[in-house]
C-alpha positions as semicolon CSV with decimal commas, in nm:
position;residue;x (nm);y (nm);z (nm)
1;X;-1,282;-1,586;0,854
2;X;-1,432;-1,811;1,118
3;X;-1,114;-2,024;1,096
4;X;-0,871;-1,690;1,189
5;X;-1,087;-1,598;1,412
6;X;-1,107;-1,889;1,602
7;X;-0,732;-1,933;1,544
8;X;-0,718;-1,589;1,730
9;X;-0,768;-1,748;2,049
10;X;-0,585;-2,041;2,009
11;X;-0,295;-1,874;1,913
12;X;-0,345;-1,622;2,195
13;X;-0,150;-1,940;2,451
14;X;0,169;-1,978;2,283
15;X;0,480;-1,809;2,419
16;X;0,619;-1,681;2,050
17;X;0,321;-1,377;1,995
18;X;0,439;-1,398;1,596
19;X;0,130;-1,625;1,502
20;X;-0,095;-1,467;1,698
21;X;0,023;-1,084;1,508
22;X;0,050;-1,266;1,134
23;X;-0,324;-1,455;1,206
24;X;-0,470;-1,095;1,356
25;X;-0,323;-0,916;1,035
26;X;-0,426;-1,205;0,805
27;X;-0,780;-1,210;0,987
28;X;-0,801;-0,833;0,926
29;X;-0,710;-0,849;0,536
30;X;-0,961;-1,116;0,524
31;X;-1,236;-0,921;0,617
32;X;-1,118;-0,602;0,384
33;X;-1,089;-0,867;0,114
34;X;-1,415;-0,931;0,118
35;X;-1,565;-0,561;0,086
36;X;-1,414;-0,599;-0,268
37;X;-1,282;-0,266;-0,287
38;X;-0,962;-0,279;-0,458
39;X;-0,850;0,062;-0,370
40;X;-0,917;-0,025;-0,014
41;X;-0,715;-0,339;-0,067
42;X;-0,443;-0,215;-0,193
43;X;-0,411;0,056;0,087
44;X;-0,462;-0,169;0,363
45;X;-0,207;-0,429;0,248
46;X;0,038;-0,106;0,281
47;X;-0,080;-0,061;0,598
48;X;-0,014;-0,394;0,696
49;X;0,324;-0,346;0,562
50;X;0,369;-0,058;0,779
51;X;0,218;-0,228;1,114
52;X;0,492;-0,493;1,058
53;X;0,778;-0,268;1,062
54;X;0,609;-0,093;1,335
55;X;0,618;-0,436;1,559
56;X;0,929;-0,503;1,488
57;X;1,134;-0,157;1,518
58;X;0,962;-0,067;1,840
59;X;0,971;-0,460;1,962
60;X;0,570;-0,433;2,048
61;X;0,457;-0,692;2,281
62;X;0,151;-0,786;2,296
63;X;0,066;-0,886;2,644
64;X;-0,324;-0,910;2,684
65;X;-0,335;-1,122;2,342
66;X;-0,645;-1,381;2,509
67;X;-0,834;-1,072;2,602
68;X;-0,785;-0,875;2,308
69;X;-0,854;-1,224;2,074
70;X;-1,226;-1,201;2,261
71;X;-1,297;-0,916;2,253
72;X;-1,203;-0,785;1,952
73;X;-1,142;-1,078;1,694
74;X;-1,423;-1,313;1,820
75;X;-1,675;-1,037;1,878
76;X;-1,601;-0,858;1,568
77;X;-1,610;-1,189;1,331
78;X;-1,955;-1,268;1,551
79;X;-2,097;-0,922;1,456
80;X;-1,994;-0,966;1,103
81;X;-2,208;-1,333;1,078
82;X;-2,486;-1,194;1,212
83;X;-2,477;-0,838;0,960
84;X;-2,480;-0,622;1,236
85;X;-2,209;-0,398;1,066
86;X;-2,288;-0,110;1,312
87;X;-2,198;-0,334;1,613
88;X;-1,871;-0,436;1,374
89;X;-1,721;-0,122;1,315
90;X;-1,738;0,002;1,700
91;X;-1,566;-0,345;1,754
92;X;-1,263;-0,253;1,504
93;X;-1,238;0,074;1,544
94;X;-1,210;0,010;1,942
95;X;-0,949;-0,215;1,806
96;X;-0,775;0,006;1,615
97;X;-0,792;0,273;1,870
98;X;-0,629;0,043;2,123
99;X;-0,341;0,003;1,910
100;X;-0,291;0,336;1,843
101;X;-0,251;0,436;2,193
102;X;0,002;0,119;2,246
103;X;0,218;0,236;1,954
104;X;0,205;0,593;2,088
105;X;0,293;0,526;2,422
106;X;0,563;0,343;2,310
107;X;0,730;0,617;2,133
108;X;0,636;0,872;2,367
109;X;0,829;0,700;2,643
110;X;1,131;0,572;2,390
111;X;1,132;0,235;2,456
112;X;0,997;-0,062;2,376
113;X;0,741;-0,280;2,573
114;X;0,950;-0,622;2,619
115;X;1,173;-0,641;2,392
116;X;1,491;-0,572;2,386
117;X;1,693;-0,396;2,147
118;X;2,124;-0,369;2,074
119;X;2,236;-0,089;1,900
């Protein structure tokens, strides 16, 4: 986990955003992975699924990828070493939150946020 999440930020500088989404996802799965839960596995790697096609029907870019590497993958992997799983879950369900309202917005307004599309 410390490797993704470090990767986060490093991957937060390149142009192309598709390492940054597949290590945030990967980082994510990681983390679910370890709670052992197979039912909660197996539901979250559908959801994963699903936040892929999301990204790439509505052409989501991610513009505040450094900030959002710090404050949620860095601080949420730090809060996870030190077993502070109350601190952890307001991290990732800020996270989660924030995405929300980016998809939502984006199909509220009917476009996407960068990228563009032919028909």
């Amino acid at each position: 986990m410390e490797k993704l999440a470090k990767n986060a930020v490093r991957f937060a500088d390149l142009d192309n955003q598709a390492e940054s989404v597949s290590n945030d996802l990967e980082f994510q799965h990681a983390i679910i992975d370890a709670t052992g839960l197979q039912r909660t596995i197996r539901y979250f790697s559908e959801l994963t699924g699903d936040v892929r096609r999301f990204n790439n029907l509505l052409g989501v870019a991610y513009t505040d990828r450094k900030a959002d590497a710090q404050n949620y993958v860095m601080k949420l992997y730090q809060a996870i070493k030190d077993r502070n799983l109350a601190e952890a879950h307001a991290i990732w369900q800020a996270k989660f939150s924030k995405a929300v309202q980016r998809y939502l917005s984006l199909i509220e307004s009917g476009r996407s946020d960068g990228a563009s599309k032919t028909n």
